[in-house]
C-alpha positions as CSV (number, residue, x, y, z in Angstrom):
1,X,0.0,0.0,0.0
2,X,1.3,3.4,-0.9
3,X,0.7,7.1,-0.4
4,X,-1.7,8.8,-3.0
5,X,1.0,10.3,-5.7
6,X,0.2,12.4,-8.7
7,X,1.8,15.8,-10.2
8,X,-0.2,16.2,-12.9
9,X,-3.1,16.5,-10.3
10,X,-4.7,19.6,-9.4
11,X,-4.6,21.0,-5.8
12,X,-7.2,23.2,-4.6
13,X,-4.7,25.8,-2.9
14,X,-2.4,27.0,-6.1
15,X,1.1,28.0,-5.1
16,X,2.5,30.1,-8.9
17,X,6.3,30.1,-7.0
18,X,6.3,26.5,-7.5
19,X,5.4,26.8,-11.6
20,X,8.6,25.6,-13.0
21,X,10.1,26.4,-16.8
22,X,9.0,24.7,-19.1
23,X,11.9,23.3,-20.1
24,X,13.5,22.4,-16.7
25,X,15.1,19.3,-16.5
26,X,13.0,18.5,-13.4
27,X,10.2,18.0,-15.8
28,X,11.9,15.8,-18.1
29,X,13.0,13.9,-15.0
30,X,9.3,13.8,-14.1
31,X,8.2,12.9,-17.1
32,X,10.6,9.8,-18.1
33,X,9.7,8.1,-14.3
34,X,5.7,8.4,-14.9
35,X,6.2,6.4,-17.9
36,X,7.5,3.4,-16.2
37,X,4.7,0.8,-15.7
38,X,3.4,0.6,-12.1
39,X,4.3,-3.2,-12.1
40,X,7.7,-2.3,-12.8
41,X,7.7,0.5,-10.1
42,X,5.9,-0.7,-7.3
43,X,6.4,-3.8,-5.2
44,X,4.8,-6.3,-2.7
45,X,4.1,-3.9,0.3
46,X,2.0,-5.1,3.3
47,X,-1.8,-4.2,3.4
48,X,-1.6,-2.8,7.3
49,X,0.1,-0.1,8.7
50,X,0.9,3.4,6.9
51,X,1.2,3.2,3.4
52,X,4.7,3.7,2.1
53,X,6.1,6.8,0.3
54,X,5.8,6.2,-3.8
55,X,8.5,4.8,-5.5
56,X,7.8,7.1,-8.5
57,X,8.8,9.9,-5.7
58,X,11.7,9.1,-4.6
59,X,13.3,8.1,-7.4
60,X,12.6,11.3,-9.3
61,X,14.0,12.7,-5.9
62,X,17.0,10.9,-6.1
63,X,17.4,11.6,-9.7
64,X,17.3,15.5,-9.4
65,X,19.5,15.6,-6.4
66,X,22.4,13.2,-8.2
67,X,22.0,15.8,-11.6
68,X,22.7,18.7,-8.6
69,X,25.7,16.8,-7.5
70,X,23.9,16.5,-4.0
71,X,24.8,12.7,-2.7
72,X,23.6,13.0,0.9
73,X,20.8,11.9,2.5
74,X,20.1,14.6,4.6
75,X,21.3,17.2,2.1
76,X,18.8,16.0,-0.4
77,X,15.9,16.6,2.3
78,X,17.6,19.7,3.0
79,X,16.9,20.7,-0.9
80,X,13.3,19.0,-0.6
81,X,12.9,22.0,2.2
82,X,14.7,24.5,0.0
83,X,14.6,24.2,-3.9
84,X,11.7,25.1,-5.5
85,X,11.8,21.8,-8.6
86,X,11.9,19.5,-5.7
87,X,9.4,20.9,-3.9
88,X,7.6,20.4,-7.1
89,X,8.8,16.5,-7.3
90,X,7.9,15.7,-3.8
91,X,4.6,18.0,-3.9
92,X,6.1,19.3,-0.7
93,X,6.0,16.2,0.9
94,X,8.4,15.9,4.1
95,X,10.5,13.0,4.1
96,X,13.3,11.4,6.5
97,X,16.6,10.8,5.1
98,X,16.5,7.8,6.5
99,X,13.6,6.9,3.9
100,X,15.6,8.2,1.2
101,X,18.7,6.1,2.3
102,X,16.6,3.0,2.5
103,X,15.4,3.1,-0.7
104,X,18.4,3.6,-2.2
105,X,20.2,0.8,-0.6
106,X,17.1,-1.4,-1.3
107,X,17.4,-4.1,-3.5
108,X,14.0,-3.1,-5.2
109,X,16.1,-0.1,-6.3
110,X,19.1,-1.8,-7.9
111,X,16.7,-3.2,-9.8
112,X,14.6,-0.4,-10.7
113,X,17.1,1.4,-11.9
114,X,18.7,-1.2,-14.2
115,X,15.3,-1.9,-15.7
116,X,15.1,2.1,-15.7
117,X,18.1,1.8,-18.4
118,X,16.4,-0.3,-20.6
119,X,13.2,2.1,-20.9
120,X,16.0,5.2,-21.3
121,X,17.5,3.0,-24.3
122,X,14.7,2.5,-26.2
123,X,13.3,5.5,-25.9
124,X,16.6,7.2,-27.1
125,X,16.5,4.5,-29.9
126,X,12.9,5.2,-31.0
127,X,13.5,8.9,-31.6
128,X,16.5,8.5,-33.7
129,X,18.9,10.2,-30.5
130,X,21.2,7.0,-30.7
131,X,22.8,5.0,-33.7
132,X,22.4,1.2,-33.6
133,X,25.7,0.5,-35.4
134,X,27.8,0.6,-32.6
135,X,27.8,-0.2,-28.9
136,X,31.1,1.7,-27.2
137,X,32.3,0.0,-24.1
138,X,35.1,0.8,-21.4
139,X,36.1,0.6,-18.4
140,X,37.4,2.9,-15.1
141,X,38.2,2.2,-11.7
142,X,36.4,4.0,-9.0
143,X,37.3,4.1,-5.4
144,X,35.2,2.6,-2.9
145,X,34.4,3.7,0.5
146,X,36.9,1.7,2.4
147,X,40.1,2.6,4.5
148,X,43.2,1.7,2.2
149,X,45.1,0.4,4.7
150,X,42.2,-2.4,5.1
151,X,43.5,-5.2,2.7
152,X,43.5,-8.7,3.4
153,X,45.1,-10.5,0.6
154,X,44.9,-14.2,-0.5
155,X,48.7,-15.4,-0.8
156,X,48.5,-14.2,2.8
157,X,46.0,-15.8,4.1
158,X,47.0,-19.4,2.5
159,X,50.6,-19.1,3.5
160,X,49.1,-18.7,7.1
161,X,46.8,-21.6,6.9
162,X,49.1,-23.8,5.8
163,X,51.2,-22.9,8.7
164,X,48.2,-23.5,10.9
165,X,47.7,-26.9,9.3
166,X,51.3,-27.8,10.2
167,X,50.8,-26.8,13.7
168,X,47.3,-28.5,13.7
169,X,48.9,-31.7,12.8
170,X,51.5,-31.6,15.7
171,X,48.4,-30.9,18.1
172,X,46.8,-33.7,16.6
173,X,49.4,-36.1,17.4
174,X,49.9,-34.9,20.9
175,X,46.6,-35.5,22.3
176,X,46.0,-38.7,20.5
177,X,49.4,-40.0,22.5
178,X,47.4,-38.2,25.6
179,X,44.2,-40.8,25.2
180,X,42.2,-38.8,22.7
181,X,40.6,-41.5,20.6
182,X,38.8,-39.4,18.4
183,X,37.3,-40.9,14.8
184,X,38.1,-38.3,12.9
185,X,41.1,-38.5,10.6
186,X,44.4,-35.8,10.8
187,X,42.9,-34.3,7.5
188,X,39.6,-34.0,8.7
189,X,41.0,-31.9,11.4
190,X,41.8,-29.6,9.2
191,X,38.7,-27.7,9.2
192,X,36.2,-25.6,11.5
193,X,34.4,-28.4,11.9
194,X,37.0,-30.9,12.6
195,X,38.3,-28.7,15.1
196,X,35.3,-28.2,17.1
197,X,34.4,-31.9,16.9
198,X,38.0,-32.2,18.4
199,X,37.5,-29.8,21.2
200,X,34.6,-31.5,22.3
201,X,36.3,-35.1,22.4
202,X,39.3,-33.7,24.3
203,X,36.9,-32.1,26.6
204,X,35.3,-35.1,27.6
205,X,38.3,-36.7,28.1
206,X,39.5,-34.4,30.4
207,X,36.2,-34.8,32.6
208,X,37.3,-38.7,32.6
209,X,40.5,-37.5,34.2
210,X,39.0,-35.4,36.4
211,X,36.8,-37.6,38.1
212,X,39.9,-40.4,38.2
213,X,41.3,-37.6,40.2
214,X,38.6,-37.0,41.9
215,X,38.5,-40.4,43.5
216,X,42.5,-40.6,44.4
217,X,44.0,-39.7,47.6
218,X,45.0,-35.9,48.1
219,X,48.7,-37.2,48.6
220,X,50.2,-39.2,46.5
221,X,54.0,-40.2,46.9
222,X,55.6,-39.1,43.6
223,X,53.1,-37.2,42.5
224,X,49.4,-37.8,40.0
225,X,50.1,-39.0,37.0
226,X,46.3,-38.3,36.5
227,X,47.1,-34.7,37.5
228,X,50.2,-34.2,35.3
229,X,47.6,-35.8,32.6
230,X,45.5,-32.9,32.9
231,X,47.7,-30.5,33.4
232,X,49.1,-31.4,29.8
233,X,45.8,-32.1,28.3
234,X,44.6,-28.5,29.9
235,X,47.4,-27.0,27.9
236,X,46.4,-28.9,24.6
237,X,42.9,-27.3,25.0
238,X,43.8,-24.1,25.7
239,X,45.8,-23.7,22.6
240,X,42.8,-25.7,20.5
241,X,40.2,-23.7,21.7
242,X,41.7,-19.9,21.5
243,X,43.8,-20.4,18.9
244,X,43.5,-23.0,16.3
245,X,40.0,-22.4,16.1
246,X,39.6,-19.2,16.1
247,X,42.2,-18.6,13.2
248,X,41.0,-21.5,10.9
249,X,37.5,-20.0,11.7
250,X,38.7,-16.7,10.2
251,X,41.0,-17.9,7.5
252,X,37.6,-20.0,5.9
253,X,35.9,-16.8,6.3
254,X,38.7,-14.8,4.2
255,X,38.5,-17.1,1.7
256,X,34.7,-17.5,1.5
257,X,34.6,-13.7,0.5
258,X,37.6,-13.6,-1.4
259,X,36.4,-16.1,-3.5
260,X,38.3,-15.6,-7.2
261,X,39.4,-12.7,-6.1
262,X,43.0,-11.7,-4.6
263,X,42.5,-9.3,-2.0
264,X,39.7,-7.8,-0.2
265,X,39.3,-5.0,2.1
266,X,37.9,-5.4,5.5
267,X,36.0,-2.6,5.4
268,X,34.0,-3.0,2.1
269,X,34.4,-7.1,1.2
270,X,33.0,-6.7,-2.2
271,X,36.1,-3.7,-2.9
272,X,39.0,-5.4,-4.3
273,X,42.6,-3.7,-4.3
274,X,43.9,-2.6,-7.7
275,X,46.1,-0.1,-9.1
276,X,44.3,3.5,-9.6
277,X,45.4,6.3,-12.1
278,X,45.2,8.6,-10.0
279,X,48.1,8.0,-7.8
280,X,49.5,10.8,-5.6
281,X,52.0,9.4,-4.0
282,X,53.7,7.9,-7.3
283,X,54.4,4.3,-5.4
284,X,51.9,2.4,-7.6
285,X,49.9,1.6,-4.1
286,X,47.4,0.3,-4.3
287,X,43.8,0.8,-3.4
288,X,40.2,-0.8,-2.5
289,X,37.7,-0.4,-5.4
290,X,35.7,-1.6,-8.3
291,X,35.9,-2.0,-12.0
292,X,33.2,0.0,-13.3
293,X,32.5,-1.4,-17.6
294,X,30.7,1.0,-19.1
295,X,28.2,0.9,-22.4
296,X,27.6,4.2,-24.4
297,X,26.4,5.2,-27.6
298,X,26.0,8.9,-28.6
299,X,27.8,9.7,-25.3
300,X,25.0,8.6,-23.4
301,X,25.2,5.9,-21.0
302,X,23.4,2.7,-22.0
303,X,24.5,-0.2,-19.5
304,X,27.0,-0.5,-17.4
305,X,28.6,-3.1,-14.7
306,X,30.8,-3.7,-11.2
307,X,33.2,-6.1,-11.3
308,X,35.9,-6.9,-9.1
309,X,38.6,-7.6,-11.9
310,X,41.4,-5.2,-11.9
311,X,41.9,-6.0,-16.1
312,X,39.3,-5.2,-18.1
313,X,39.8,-8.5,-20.4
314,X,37.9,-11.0,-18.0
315,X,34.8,-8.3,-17.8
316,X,34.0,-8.2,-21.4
317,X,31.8,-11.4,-21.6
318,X,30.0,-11.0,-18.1
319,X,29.4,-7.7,-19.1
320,X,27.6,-8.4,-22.7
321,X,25.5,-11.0,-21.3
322,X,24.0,-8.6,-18.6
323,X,23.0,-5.8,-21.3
324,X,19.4,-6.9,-22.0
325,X,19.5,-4.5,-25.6
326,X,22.7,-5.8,-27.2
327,X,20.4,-7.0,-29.6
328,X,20.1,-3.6,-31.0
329,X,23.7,-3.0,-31.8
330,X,25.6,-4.9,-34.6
331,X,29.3,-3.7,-33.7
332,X,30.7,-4.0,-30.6
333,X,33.6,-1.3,-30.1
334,X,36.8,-1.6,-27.4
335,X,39.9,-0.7,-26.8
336,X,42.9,-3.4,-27.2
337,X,42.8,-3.9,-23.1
338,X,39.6,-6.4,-24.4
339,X,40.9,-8.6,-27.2
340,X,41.4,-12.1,-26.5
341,X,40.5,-15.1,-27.9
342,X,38.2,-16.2,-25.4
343,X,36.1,-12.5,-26.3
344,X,36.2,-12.8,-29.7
345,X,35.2,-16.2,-30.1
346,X,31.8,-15.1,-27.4
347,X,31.2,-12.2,-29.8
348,X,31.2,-14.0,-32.9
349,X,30.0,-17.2,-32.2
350,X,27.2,-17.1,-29.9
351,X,26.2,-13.3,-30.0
352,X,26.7,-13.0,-33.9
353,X,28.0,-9.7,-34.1
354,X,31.6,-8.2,-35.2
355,X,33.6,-6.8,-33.1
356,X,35.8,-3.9,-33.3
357,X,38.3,-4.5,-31.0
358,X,42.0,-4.4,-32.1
359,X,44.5,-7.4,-30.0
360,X,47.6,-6.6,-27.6
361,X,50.0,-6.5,-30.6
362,X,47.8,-4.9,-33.4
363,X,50.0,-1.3,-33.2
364,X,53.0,-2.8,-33.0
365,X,52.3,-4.9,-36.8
366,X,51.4,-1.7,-38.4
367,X,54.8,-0.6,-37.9
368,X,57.1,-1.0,-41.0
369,X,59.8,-2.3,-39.0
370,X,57.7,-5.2,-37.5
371,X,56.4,-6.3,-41.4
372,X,59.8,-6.5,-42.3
373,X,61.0,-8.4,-39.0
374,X,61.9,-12.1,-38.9
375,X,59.5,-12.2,-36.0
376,X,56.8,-11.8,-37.9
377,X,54.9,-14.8,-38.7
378,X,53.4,-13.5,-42.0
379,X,57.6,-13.5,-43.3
380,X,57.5,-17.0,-42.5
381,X,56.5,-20.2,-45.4
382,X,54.4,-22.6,-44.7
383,X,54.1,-25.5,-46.5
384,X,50.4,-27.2,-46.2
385,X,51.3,-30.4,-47.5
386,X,53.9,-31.5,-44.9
387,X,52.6,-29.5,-42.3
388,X,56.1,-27.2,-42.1
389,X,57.3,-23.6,-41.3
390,X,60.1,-22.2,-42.7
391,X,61.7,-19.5,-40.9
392,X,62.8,-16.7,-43.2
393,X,66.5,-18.0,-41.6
394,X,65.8,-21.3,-43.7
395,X,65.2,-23.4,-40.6
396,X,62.2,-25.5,-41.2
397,X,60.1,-26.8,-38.3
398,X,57.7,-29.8,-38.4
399,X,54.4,-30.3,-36.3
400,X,55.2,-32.0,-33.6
401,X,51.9,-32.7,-31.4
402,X,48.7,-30.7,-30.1
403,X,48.6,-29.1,-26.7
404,X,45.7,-28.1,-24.8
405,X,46.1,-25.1,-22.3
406,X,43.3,-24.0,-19.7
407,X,43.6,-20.4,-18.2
408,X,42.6,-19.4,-14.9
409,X,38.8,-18.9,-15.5
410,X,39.0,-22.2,-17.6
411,X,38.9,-21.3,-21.0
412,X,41.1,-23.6,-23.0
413,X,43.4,-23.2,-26.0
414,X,44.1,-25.3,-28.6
415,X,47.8,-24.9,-29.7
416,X,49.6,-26.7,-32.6
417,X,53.6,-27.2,-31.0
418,X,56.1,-27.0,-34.1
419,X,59.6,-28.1,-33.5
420,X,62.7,-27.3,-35.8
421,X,63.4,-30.8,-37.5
422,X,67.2,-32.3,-35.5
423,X,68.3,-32.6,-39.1
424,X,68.7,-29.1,-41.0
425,X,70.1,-28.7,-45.1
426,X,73.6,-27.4,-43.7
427,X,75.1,-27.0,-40.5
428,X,74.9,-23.5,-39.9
429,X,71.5,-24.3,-39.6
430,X,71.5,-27.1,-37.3
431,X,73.1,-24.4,-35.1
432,X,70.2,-21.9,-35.5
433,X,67.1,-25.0,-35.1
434,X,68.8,-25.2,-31.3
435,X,68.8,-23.2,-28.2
436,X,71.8,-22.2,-26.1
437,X,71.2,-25.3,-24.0
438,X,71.3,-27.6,-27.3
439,X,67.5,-28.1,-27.2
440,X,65.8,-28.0,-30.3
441,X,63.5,-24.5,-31.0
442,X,59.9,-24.9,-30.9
443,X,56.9,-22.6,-32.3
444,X,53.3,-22.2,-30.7
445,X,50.6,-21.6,-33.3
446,X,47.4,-21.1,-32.5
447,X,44.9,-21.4,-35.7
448,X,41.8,-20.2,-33.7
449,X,43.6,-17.3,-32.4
450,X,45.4,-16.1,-35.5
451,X,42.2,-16.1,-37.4
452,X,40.4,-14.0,-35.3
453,X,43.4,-11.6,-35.4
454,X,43.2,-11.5,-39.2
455,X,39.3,-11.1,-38.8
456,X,39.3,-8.4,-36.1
457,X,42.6,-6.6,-38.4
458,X,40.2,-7.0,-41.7
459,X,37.5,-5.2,-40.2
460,X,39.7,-2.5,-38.4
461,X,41.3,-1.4,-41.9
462,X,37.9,-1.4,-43.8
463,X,36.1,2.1,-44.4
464,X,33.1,1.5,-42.1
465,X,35.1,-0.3,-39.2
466,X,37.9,2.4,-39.2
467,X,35.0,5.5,-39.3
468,X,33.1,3.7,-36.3
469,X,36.3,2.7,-34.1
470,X,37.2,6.0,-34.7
471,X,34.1,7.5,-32.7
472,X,35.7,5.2,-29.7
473,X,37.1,7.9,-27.7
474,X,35.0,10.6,-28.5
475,X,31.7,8.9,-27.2
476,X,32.7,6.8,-23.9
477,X,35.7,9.1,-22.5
478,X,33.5,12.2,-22.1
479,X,31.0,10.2,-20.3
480,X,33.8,9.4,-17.8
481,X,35.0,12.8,-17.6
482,X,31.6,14.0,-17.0
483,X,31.5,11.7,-14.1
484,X,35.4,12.2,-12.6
485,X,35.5,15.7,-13.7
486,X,31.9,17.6,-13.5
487,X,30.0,15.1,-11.2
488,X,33.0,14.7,-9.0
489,X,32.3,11.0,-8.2
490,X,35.7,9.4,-8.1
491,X,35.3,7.9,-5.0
492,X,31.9,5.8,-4.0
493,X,29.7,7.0,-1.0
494,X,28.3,3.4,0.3
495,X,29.4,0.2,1.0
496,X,28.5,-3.6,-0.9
497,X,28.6,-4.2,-4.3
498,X,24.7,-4.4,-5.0
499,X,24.3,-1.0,-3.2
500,X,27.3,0.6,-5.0
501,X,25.7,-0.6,-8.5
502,X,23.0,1.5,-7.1
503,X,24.6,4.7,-6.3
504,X,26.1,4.4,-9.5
505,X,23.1,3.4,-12.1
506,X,21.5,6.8,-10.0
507,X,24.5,8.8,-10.9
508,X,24.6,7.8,-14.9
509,X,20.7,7.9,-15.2
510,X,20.8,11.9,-14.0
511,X,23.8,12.5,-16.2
512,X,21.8,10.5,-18.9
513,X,18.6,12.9,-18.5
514,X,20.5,16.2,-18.0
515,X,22.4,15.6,-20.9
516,X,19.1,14.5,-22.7
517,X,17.6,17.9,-21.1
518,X,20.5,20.2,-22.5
519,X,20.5,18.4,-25.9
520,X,16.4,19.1,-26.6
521,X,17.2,22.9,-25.7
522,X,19.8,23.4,-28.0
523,X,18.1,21.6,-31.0
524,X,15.2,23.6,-30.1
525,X,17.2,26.6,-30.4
526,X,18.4,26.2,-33.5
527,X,14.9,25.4,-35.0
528,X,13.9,28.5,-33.6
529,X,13.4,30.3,-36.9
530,X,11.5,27.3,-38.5
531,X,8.9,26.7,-35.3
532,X,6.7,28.4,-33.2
533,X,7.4,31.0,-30.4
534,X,6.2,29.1,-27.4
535,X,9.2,27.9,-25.7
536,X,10.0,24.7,-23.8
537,X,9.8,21.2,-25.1
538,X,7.1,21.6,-26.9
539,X,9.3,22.4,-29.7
540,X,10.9,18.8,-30.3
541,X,8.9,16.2,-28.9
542,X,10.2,12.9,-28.2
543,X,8.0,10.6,-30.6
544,X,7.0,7.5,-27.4
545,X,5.1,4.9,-28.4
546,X,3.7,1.8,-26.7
547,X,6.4,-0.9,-27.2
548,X,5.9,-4.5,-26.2
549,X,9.2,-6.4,-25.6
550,X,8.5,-9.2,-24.0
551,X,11.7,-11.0,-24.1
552,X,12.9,-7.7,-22.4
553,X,11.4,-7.1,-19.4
554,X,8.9,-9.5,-18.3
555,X,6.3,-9.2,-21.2
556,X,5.5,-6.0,-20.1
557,X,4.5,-2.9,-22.5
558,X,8.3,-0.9,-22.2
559,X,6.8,3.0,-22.8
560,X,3.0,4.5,-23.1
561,X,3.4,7.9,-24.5
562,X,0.9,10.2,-26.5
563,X,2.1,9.7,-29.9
564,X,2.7,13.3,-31.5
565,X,4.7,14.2,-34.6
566,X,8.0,12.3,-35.2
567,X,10.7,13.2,-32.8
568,X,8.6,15.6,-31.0
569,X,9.1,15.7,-27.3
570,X,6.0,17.6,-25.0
571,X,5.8,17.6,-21.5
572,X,2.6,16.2,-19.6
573,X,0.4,19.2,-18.3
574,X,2.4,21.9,-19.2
């Protein structure tokens, strides 16, 4: 149940200070949330009680205040009290910032405001503000809100454990020759568990040798062995119980949030250390963030992603198969910090699209000295019938065998291994077919990879892939420096990843509709002479019709708009 919300509503008492321009970005704001279905808005809310502030409200709340740079919770009731377009947004309606904080933290948020992206893309798409040719992607790293000094890092914590395990294995032994008949094996006291099943056998024998001291005499000529028993066993404990434990206990839990990852602060455990650019004390330190991938097109912001993968290679492909509109782009346009194999073989085989993304080495081959090096496989002969290389050094290598290689996230190569034949035309030659150590040279081809270098390098050098690579820089990097250098986010404001891809989606929406909001002015200004006098939107209309993607968003209707001339934009009640 929710609070009665409606701006285009009437009130009885008119207030004219709170009549905003007609081309405010406030009412653009207000205008691209009302179109989101209510079963996209609103959720499950209980039936008792006070009915909850509208969802519609305070996310055009959150959006105006993130387009005024204002991040705070209680700075953004403080404008709610003070500036007249949120005043207009809230329909002066007092709210906590605690309400404001807990619906942007709430997980019904992160996923409003990803869903919000999809309506933002299509509607830019629909009115012919965005090209479909190209989707730009790259990445930045943004700080997180965690000490620096907070890392915990993985090398560390196993070098540490194993340690423990040595020790575990000595304790082990000791109180097995003290009487502790335990069932468990030394491995399988190598966990929490183990441990604490451990503690609890060598406390009960310990309450066997107390009660068989219990029934000796108080003096005993030589002393208890019973006692001395205890005394030992007491000692075993102790360490068990505040040591072992508690350090295998928090070396599982390191590694049960590091997961993949290498590090991990203790103040945010979804930041991950990695090298920043901006680094003022020039020591390459390191520092807790995220990886934030980015996808634009017309410099507006059309996906994006948090990852915790200092290198943007491994972030490509998760990255893709989280943008729900991919299907509307044919090329897909990066830098060379995303070719590898393993990318382009997931954008060419199972998304069906080209990409336009240039390898490690593609500079380096354009260079005259590299086409004319040795080095330079395309130098080299191959002869298909014996399956041979010859070097351009006249040393001729023969296939030897096939090798199979699996990387880290277990993507596996196939490699052909060449090996210069023992037996060479002359004996200069024998001499260059081996190494310094005698061993005979050997080449690593790779067929897959080299033909998706000679695909990605034949699409590069054609007309229409070098004009849209070239729009690379000029459409993503000013969405960054928008966000570093105008917005001034370089550094997060909350903690967790889910509520960090919050903050974030937030942040790129309101750039998203300023920009939108900035761009309709000035096109309306230069049609100036050619339309009418009244001013505002009403000049260019965004043309927003009723759109039914099911395989989007849940089968449900995506925009319901008054449909007006063709790229017309007019604001509701104005």
């Amino acid at each position: 149940m929710y609070k009665q919300y409606n701006t285009n509503q009437l009130s009885l008492e008119l207030n004219i200070a709170w009549d905003l321009p007609a081309t405010h970005e406030a009412r653009l704001i207000s205008q691209f949330v009302d179109t989101i279905p209510s079963s996209v808005l609103l959720e499950e809310t209980s039936h008792t009680g006070r009915p909850a502030f509208h969802p519609a409200m305070l996310l055009k709340m959150t959006l105006f205040a993130y387009a005024r740079q204002v991040f705070s919770g209680r700075k953004i009731v403080q404008m709610n009290e003070e500036v007249i377009p949120m005043k207009w947004l809230s329909q002066d309606t007092y709210i906590c910032y605690r309400t404001i904080n807990s619906f942007r933290a709430s997980t019904h948020a992160n996923q409003l405001i990803k869903t919000a992206f999809i309506y933002f893309t299509l509607l830019l798409r629909e009115n012919g503000l965005i090209e479909d040719e190209a989707l730009f992607i790259d990445g930045t790293k943004v700080e997180a809100d965690a000490n620096k000094y907070s890392f915990t890092w993985k090398k560390a914590v196993e070098r540490y454990e194993d340690a423990l395990n040595g020790n575990i294995s000595a304790l082990y032994d000791k109180l097995v020759q003290e009487g502790v008949n335990t069932a468990l094996s030394k491995e399988e006291c190598l966990t929490s568990e183990g441990l604490t099943q451990l503690l609890q056998e060598t406390e009960q024998v310990l309450d066997e040798v107390e009660e068989a001291i219990s029934q000796e005499p108080k003096v005993i000529k030589g002393g208890s062995a019973n006692r001395q028993k205890r005394r030992r066993i007491k000692k075993l404990k102790r360490k068990l119980k505040e040591d072992f434990l508690v350090r295998k206990q928090k070396y599982e839990r390191d590694k049960q949030i590091l997961q993949e990852r290498n590090s991990y602060s203790k103040t945010d455990h979804d930041a991950t250390f990695m090298r920043m650019k901006e680094d003022h004390m020039k020591n390459g330190q390191l520092k807790p963030g995220y990886n934030l991938q980015l996808g634009t097109n017309s410099q507006f912001a059309l996906a994006y992603g948090l990852f915790p993968n200092p290198t943007d290679t491994r972030t490509l492909k998760p990255f893709l198969q989280s943008i729900q509109t991919l299907e509307l782009f044919q090329h897909i346009v990066a830098d060379a910090g995303y070719g590898s194999e393993e990318n382009y073989s997931f954008i060419v085989d199972d998304l069906e699209k080209t990409p336009l993304i240039p390898y490690g080495t593609y500079q380096k081959e354009q260079k005259k000295s590299y086409k004319k090096s040795d080095a330079n496989p395309e130098n080299w002969t191959y002869l298909e019938d014996s399956d041979q290389w010859i070097k351009p050094d006249g040393v001729v290598y023969s296939f030897k065998n096939y090798s199979r290689r699996t990387e880290q996230n277990g993507f596996e190569k196939d490699i052909k291994i060449y090996e210069a034949d023992p037996v060479q035309a002359s004996e200069e030659l024998d001499q260059l077919a081996r190494t310094e150590k005698g061993n005979l040279k050997q080449i690593q081809y790779n067929p897959t990879w080299n033909y998706f270098k000679n695909l990605v390098k034949e699409k590069l050098t054609s007309k229409e892939g070098a004009r849209i690579y070239a729009k690379r820089k000029v459409d993503v990097e000013p969405v960054f420096g928008r966000m570093k250098g105008i917005f001034g986010v370089r550094r997060v404001h909350v903690r967790g990843q889910k509520v960090v891809e919050t903050e974030i989606g937030f942040l790129l929406m309101s750039m998203n509709l300023t920009k939108l909001a900035k761009k309709l002015v000035h096109d309306n200004r230069n049609k100036k002479k050619n339309t009418d006098s009244s001013a505002g939107f009403h000049q260019k209309q965004l043309n927003l019709s009723v759109f039914f993607i099911y395989w989007l968003v849940f089968a449900q209707p995506l925009f319901v708009f008054y449909k007006k001339k063709p790229r017309k934009f007019r604001i509701l009640g104005s």
